[in-house]
N, CA and C atoms as an extended XYZ file, in Angstrom:
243
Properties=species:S:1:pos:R:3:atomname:S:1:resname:S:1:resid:I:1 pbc="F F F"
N        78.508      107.178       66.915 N   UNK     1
C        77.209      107.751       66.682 CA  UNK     1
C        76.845      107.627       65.206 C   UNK     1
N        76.019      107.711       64.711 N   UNK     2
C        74.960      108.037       63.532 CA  UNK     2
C        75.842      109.168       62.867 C   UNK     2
N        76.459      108.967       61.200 N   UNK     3
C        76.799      109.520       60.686 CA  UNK     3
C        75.515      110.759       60.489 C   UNK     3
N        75.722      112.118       60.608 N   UNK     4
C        74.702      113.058       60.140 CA  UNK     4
C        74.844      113.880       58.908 C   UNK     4
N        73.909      113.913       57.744 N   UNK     5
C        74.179      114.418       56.799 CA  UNK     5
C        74.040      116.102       56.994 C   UNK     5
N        75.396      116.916       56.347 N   UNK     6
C        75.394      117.992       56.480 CA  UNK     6
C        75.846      118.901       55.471 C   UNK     6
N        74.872      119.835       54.598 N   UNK     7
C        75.376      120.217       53.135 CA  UNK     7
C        75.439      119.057       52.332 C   UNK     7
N        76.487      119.040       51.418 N   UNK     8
C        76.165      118.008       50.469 CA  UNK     8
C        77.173      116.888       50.928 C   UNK     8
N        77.713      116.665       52.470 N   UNK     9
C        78.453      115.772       52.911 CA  UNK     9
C        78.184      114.831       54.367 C   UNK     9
N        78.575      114.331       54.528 N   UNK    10
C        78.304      113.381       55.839 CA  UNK    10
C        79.323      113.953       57.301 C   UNK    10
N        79.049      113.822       58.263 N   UNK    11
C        79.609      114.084       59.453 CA  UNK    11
C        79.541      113.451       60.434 C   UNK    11
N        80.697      112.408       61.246 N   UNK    12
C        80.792      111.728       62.291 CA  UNK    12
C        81.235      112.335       63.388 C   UNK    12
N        80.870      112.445       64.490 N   UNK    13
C        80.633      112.741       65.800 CA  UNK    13
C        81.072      111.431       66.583 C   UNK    13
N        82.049      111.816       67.048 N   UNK    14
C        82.726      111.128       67.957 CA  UNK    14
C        82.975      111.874       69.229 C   UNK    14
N        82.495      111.212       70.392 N   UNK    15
C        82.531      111.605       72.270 CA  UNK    15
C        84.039      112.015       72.420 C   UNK    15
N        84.410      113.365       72.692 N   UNK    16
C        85.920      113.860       73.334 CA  UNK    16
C        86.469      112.546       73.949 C   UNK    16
N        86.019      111.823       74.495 N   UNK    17
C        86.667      110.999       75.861 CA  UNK    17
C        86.249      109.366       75.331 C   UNK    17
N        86.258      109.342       73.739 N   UNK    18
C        86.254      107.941       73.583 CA  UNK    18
C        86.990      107.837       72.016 C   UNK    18
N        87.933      109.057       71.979 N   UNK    19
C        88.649      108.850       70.358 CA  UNK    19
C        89.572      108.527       70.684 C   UNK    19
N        90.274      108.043       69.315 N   UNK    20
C        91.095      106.710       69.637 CA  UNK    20
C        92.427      107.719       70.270 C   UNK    20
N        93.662      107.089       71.161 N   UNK    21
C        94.675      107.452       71.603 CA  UNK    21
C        94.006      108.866       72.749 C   UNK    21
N        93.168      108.697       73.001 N   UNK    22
C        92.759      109.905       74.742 CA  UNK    22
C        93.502      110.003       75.319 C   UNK    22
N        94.087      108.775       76.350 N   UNK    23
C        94.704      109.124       77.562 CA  UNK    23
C        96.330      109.722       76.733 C   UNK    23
N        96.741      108.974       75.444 N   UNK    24
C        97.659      109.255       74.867 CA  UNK    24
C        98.157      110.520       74.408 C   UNK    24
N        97.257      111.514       73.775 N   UNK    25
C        96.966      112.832       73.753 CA  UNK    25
C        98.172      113.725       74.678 C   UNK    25
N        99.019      114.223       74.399 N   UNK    26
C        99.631      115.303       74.729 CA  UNK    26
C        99.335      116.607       75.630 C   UNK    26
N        99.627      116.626       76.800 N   UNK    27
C        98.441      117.156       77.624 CA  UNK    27
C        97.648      116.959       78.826 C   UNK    27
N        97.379      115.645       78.398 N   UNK    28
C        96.311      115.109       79.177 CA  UNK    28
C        97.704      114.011       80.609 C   UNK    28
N        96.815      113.882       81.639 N   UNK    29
C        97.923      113.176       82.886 CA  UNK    29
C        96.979      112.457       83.653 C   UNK    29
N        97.308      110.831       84.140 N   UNK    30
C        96.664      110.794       85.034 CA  UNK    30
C        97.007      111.047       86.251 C   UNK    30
N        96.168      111.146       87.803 N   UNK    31
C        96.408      111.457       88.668 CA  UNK    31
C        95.053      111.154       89.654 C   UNK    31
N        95.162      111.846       90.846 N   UNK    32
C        94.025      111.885       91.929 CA  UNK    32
C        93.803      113.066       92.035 C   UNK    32
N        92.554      113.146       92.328 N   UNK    33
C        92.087      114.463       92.220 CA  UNK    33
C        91.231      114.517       93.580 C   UNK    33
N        91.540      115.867       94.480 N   UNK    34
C        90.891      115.532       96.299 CA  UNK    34
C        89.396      116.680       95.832 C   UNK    34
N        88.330      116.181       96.036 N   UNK    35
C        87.108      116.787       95.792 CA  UNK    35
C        86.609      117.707       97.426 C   UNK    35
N        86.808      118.303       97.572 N   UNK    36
C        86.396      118.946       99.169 CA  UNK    36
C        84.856      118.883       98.966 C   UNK    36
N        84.327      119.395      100.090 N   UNK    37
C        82.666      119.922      100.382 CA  UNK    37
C        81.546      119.067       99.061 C   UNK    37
N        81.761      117.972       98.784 N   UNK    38
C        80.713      117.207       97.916 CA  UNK    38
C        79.683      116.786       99.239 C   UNK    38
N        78.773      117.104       99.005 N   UNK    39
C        77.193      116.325       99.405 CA  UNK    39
C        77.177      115.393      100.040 C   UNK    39
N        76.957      114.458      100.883 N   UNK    40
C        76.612      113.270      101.246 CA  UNK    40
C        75.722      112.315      100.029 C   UNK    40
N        74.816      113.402       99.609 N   UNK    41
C        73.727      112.579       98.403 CA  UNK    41
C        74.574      112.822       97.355 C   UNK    41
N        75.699      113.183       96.951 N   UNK    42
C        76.227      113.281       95.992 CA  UNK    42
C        77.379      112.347       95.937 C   UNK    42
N        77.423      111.916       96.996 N   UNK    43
C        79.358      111.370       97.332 CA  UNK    43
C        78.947      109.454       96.554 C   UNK    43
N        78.749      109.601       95.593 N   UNK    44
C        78.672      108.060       94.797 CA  UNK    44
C        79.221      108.464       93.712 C   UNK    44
N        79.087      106.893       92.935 N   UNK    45
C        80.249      107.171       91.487 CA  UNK    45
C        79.319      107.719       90.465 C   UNK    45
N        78.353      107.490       90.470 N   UNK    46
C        77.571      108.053       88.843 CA  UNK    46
C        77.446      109.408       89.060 C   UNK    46
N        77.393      110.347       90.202 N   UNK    47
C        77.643      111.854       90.517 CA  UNK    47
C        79.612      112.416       90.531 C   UNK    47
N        80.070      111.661       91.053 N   UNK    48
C        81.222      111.468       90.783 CA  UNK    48
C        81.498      111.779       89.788 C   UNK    48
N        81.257      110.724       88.641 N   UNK    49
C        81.624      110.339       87.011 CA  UNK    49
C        81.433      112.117       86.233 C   UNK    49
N        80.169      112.105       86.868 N   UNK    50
C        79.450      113.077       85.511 CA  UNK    50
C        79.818      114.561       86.165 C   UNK    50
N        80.775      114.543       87.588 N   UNK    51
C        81.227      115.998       87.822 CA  UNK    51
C        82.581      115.723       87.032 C   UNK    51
N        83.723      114.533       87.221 N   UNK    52
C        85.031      114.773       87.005 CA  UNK    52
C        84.953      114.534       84.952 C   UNK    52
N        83.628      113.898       84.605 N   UNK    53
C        83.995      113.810       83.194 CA  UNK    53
C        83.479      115.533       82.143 C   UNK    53
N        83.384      116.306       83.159 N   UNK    54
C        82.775      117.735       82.306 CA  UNK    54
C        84.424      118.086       82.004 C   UNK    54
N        85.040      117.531       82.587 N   UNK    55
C        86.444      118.162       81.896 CA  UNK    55
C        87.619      116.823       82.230 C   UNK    55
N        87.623      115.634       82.398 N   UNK    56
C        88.142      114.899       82.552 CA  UNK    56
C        87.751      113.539       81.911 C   UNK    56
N        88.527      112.060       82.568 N   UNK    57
C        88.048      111.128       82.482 CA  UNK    57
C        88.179      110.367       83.480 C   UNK    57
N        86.991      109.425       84.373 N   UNK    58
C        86.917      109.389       85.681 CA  UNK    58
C        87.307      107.878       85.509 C   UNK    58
N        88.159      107.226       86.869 N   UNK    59
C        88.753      106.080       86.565 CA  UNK    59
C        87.421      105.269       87.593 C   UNK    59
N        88.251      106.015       88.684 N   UNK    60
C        87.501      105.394       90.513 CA  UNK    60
C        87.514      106.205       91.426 C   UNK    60
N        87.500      106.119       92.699 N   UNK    61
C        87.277      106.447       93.350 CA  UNK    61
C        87.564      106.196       95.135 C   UNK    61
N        87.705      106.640       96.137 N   UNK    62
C        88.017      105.774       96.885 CA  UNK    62
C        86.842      105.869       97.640 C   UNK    62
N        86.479      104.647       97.687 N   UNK    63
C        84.929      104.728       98.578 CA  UNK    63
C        84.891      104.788      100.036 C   UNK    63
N        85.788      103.645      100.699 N   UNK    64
C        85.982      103.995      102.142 CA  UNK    64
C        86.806      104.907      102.714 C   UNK    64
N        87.326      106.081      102.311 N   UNK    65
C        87.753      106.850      102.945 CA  UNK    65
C        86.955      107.764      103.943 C   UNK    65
N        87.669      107.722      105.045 N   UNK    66
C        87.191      107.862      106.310 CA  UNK    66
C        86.935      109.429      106.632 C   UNK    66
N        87.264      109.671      105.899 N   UNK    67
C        87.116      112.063      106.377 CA  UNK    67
C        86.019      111.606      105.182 C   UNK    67
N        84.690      112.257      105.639 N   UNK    68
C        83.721      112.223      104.542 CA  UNK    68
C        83.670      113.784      103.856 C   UNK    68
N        84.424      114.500      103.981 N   UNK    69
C        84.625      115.882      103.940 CA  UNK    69
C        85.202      115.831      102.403 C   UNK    69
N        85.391      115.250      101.821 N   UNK    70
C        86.799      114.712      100.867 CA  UNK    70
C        86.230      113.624      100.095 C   UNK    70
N        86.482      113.742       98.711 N   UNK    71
C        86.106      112.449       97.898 CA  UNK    71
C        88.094      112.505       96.853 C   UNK    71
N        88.245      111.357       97.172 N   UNK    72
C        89.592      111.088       96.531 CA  UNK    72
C        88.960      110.584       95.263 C   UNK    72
N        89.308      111.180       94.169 N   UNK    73
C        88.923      110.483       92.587 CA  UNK    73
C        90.208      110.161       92.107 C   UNK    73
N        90.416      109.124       90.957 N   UNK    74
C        91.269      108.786       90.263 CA  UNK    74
C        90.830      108.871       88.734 C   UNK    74
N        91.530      110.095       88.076 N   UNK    75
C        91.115      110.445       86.673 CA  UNK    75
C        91.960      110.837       85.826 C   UNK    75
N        91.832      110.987       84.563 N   UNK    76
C        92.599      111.262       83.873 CA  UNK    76
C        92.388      113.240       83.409 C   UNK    76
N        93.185      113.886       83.483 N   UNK    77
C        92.791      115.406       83.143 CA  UNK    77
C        93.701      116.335       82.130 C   UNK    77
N        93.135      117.507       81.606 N   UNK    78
C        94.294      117.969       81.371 CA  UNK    78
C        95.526      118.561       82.322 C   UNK    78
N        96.940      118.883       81.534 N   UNK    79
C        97.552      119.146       82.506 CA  UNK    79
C        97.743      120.698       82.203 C   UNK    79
N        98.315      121.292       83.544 N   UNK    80
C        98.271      122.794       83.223 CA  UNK    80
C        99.551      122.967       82.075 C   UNK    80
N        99.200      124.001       81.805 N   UNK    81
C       100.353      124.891       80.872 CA  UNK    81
C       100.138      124.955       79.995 C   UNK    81
């Protein structure tokens, strides 16, 4: 992003989920993640993306899975503890 001037200094803003070493980060795991009761109008990847990236990082997805009840994601998250 656009360095922003702040006081008598500059400030870079960098996206949580695009600084360098992310998935590397201490913490963080990848895995699958089972989504229950999602929408029919919701069950695509750009709704997908922007539910699992409010606290994650979204890889894929499995599209033909057959129980539509269920969205299987593949993301990166934190881990508990």
């Amino acid at each position: 992003m656009v360095p922003q001037p702040l006081a008598n200094s500059v400030v870079h803003f960098i996206r949580h989920d695009h600084g360098l070493g992310f998935r590397g980060q201490e913490g963080f795991r990848q895995g699958c993640l089972m989504l229950l009761g999602v929408p029919l109008d919701y069950r695509n990847t750009e709704d997908l993306r922007a539910a699992v990236n409010t606290f994650g990082e979204f890889h894929h997805w499995v599209q033909d899975d057959p129980y539509l009840v269920r969205s299987i994601v593949f993301a990166a998250f934190p881990e508990d503890g």
